[in-house]
N, C-alpha and C positions, 0 to 999 in steps of 0.2 A: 656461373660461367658456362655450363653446359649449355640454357639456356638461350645462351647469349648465339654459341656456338652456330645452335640449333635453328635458328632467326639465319646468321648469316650465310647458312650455308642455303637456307628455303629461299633467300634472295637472291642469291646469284643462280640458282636453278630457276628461277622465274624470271629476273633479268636476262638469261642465256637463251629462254625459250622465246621471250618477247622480240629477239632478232639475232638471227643465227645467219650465220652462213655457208652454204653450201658448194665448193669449187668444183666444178668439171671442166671439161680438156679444156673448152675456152668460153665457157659463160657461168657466171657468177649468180647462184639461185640463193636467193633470201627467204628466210622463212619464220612468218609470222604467224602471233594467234590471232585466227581469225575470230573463233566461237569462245569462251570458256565455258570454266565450269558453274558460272550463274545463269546460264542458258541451257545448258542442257547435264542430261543425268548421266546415261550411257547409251549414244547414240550406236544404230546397227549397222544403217544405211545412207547414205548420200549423192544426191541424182541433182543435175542440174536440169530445172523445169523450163518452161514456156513463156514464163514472167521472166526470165534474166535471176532468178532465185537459187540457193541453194535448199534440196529440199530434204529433208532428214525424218528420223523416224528413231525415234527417245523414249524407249519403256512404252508407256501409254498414250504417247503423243507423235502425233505429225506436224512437224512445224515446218519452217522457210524462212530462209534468213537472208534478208539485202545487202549484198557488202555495199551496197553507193549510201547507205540510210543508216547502218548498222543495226536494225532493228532484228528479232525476232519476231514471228505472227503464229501463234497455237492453231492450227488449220482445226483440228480434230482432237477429243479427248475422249479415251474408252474407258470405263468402270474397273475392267480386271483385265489382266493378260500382257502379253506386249508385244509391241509390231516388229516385226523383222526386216524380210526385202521390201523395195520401194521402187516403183518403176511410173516416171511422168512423161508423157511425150513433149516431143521440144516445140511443138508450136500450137496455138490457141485457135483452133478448128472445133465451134461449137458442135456437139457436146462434148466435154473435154471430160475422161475418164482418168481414173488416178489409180494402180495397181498396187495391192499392201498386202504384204503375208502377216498374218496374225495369228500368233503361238496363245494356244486356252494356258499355259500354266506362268509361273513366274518367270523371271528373267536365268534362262541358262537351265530350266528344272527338265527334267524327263517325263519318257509317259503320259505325255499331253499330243490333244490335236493342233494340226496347223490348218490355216484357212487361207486360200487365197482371195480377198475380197477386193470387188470393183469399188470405188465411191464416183461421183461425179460433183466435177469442181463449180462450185457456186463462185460465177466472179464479183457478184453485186458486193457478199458478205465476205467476200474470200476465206471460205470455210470448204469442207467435204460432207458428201450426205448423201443420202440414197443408197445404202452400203448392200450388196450382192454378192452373195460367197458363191465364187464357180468351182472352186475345189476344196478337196478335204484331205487329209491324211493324218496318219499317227504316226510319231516316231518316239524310240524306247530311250531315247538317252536325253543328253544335254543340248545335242548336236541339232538341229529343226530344217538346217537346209535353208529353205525358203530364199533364195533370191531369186530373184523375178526381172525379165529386162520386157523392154516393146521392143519387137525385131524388125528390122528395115522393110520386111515383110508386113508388117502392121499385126501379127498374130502377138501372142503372151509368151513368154516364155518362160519355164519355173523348174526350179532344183529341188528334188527329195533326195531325204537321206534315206539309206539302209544299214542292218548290224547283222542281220542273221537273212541264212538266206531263205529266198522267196522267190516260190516257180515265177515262172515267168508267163501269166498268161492274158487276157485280153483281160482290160481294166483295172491291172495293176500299176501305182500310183509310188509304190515308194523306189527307191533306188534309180530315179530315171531324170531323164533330161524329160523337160513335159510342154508341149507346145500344142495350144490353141487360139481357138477365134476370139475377138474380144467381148464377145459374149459368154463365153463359156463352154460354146459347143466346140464339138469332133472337126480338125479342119481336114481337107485334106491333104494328101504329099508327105504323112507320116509313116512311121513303120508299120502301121497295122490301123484298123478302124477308131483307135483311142486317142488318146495322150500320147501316148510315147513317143517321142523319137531316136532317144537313145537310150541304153543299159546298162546294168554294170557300174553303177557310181556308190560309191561308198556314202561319203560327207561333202557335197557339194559344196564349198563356202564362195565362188563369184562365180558371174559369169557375162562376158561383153560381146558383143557382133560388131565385127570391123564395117567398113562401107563398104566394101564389095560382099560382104555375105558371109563370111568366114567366122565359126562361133568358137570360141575360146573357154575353157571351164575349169578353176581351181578345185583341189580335192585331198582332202586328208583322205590316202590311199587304207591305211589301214595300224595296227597298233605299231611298227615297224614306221620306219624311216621314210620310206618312198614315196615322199605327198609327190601332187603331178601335178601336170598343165596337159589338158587334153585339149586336142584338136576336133571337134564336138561333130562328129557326121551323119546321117543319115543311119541309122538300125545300127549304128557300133555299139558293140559290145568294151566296157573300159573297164572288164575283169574282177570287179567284185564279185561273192567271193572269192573264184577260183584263184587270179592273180591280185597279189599288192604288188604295187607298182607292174613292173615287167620280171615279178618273180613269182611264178608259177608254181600253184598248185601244195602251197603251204598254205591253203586255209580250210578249201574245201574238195580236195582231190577228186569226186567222181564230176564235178560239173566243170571239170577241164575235158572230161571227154563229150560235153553235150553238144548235139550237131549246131547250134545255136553259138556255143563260145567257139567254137572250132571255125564255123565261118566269116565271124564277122567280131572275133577279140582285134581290139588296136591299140596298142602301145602308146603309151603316154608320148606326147609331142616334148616335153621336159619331166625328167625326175631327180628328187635328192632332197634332204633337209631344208624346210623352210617352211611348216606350219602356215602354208597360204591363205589367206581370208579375202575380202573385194577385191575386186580390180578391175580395171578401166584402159584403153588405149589412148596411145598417145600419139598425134601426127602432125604438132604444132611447130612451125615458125620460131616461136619464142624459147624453145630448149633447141636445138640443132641435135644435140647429143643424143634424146629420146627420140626423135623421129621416128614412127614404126617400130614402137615398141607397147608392149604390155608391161603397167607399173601395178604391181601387187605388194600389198600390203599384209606384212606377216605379223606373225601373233607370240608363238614363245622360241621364235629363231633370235639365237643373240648376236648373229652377224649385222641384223638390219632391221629398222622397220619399215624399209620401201626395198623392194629386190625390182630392177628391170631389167627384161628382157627383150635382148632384139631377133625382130623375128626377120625371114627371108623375105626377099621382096614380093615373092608369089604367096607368102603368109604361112605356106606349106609345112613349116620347121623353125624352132629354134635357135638360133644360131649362136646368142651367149648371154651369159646372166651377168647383174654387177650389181652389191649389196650397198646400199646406202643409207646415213642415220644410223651408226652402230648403238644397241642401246648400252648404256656407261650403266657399271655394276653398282653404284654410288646415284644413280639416277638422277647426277648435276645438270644431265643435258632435258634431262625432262620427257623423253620417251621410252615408253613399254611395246605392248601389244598396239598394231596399227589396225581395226576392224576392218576400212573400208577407204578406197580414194577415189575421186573424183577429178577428172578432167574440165575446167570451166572452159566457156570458148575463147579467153582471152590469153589461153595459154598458161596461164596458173594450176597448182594443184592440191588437193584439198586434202585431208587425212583424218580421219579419226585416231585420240592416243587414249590409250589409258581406260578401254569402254566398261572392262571388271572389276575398276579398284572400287567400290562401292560396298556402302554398308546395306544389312539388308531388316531396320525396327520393324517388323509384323510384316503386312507387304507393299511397304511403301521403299523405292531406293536412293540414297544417298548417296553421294557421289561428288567429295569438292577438287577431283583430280584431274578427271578426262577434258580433254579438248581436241577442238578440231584446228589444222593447224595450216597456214597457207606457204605452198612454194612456188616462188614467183623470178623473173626474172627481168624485174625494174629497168632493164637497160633498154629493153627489146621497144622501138616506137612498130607499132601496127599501122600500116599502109592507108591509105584512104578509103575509106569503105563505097562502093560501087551499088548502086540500084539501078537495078533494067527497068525500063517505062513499059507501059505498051507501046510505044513510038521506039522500042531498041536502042534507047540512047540511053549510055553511062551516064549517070549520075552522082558524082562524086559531094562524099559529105563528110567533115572533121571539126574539131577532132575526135574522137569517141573514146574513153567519156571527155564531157564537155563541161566546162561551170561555166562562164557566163555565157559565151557567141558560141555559135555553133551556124560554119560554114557551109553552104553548095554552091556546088559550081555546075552546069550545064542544064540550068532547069529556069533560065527564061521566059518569064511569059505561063508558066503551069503554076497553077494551084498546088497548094500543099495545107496540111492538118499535122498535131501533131495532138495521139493521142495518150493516157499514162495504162497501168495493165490492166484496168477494170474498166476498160475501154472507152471512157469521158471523154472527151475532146477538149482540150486547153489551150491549144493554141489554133492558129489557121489563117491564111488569107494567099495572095499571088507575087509568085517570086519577078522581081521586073528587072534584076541584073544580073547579066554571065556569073559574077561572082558574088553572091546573096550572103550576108550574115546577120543571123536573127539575132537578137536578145533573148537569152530564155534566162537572162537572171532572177527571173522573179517567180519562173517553174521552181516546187520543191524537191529535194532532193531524189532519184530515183532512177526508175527505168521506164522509157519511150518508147512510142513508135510513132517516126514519121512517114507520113504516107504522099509521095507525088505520082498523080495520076497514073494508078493500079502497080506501081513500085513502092515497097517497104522496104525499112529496115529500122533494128530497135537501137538505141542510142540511151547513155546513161547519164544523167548529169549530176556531176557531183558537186 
């Protein structure tokens, strides 16, 4: 009977997780698994790439997963170790660079180095290779920091942690915000001739760049309460160790008198309970709700595992937090720790759950729990998607995604190609009516680019 119990209560926890619903003021978000747990072990990271892919980073692997294919594809397999942050740029400008922190010890262990290594993306094989460590550091505990974004600037940007404190002097690497070239070298515009840009960080766990420039950074503040959301500026100091959170001078009292925290300490832009990990901004159409907001994904906060914040309209401040996904003490609803979320362009949002429930035989990980999980908002139809010519004429093309026709309108008389992301050419020839519908029923499943004379844009067909 137990048994029996046992089964129907693991079925409606699975049933409930396969399609949930989420009510806000006035749009209805669903939320499916996108990934399970036969794909992946315990992912860290999740970045939407250049190919229309989700790309992630799983113990010892890098992989990418198509929602139009449902496929996974293993990009990368490393011997030992496991990767942590993950940073792709979003369009395919040969040589296409891939950014991976990679932790030397096992998954969660201390006392190990992190690496920041370059790979370059091979599209032929669609694989990674040519791997390039631009940086190093050690860190003493569990904690490794390492996320990593490309800044709108085009530089690197990468999170150390710190536990004890460490002068502050040129070429030191832990406790900072860390921005360079995408070679590896010293760029300029930083606080000093290194890495550095900012100071003072504890435990880094995310870190996003809005489109006007404004960087944003999650952080378990210190053994106390006051994780934070920093507003990431120029030589700020964010208090470790003098201050946890914005309480002063209980960890390490004489470096609250240093000329260094004295002019340039800045108070957390939000603090309070909530164990924060990734997070990503939000400024889609298809939630109205989250507009200009930061969604962050928390770890052993039992109000939530997505907390969002909306920020001001000048980015400048916080203005209110709202918890969502409470996780159920009975774990009927099927969420825990949320490591990481992702924004797709389609207005969906991605999540990691469950990244430590895993076993751990010798050093290989188990894991039949974790999934990455999608929230979406199936109502929303997206507008007609627009391509500029070099002739400055709208080019209008629907619907996206597309199964069999796939519409344009205003591209009479021009040529077009349509290519898939290993950049083959599969379709092609000249549009001859105002309002043109191809057949692509017999493309396979995936993601496109069509090309009308020097205007793109990529298209899905499902």
């Amino acid at each position: 009977m137990k048994k029996i119990l046992l089964f129907l209560l693991l079925f409606i926890a699975a049933k409930n997780l396969r399609a949930q619903i989420l009510q806000l003021d006035s749009t209805t978000i669903t939320l499916t698994v996108a990934v399970d747990s036969t794909k992946v072990i315990a992912p860290w990271d999740i970045c939407w790439g250049f190919d229309d892919r989700l790309w992630i980073t799983d113990t010892r692997y890098i992989k990418a997963w198509d929602s139009a294919t449902q496929t996974m594809t293993e990009l990368l397999r490393i011997p030992h170790g496991y990767f942590c942050g993950l940073a792709v740029p979003k369009t395919m400008t040969p040589p296409v660079y891939v950014y991976a922190v990679l932790d030397t010890g096992y998954y969660y262990s201390g006392s190990s180095f992190a690496h920041l290594v370059r790979y370059t993306y091979d599209a032929v094989n669609d694989t990674l290779t040519a791997p390039d460590t631009l940086v190093s550091y050690m860190h003493l505990s569990e904690h490794s920091g390492g996320r990593v974004m490309i800044g709108i600037d085009g530089k690197i940007w990468l999170t150390t942690p710190e536990y004890t404190f460490t002068n502050d002097t040129i070429g030191a690497v832990v406790g900072r915000t860390l921005r360079l070239n995408p070679d590896g070298t010293y760029p300029s515009g930083n606080l000093r001739p290194d890495f550095t840009y900012s100071i003072g960080h504890r435990n880094s766990q995310g870190i996003v760049q809005l489109p006007d420039g404004t960087v944003f950074e999650t952080e378990h503040s210190g053994p106390s309460t006051h994780d934070e959301i920093n507003r990431i500026t120029l030589g700020g100091h964010y208090g470790w160790p003098a201050a946890d959170g914005n309480f002063y001078c209980n960890m390490n009292p004489d470096s609250c008198a240093s000329p260094t925290f004295i002019a340039s300490h800045k108070n957390p832009a939000y603090m309070g309970i909530m164990t924060p990990a990734g997070l990503d901004y939000y400024d889609h159409p298809a939630i109205p709700e989250w507009q200009n907001c930061l969604i962050v994904g928390t770890l052993w906060q039992p109000d939530s595992c997505v907390a969002v914040f909306k920020l001001s309209s000048d980015h400048d401040s916080i203005l209110n937090r709202r918890n969502y996904l409470k996780k159920n003490v009975n774990d009927i609803n099927g969420f825990e720790r949320t490591r990481d979320v992702c924004v797709a362009p389609d207005g969906s949002i991605y999540f990691i759950v469950r990244d430590r429930s895993f076993t751990q035989p010798g050093d290989t990980l188990v894991n039949n729990r974790c999934k990455i999980v999608r929230m979406k908002n199936n109502a929303y139809i997206p507008p007609p998607q627009n391509v500029t010519s070099t002739q400055k004429v709208n080019i209008k093309v629907y619907p996206n995604p597309a199964k069999d026709e796939l519409t344009i309108e205003q591209c009479k008389g021009r040529e077009y190609t349509i290519t898939d992301i290993s950049g083959r050419e599969v379709m092609k020839g000249k549009i001859s009516r105002d309002k043109e519908v191809l057949n692509i029923n017999r493309l396979a499943i995936g993601t496109y680019l069509l090309s009308v004379e020097g205007g793109s844009l990529k298209f899905v067909k499902e």
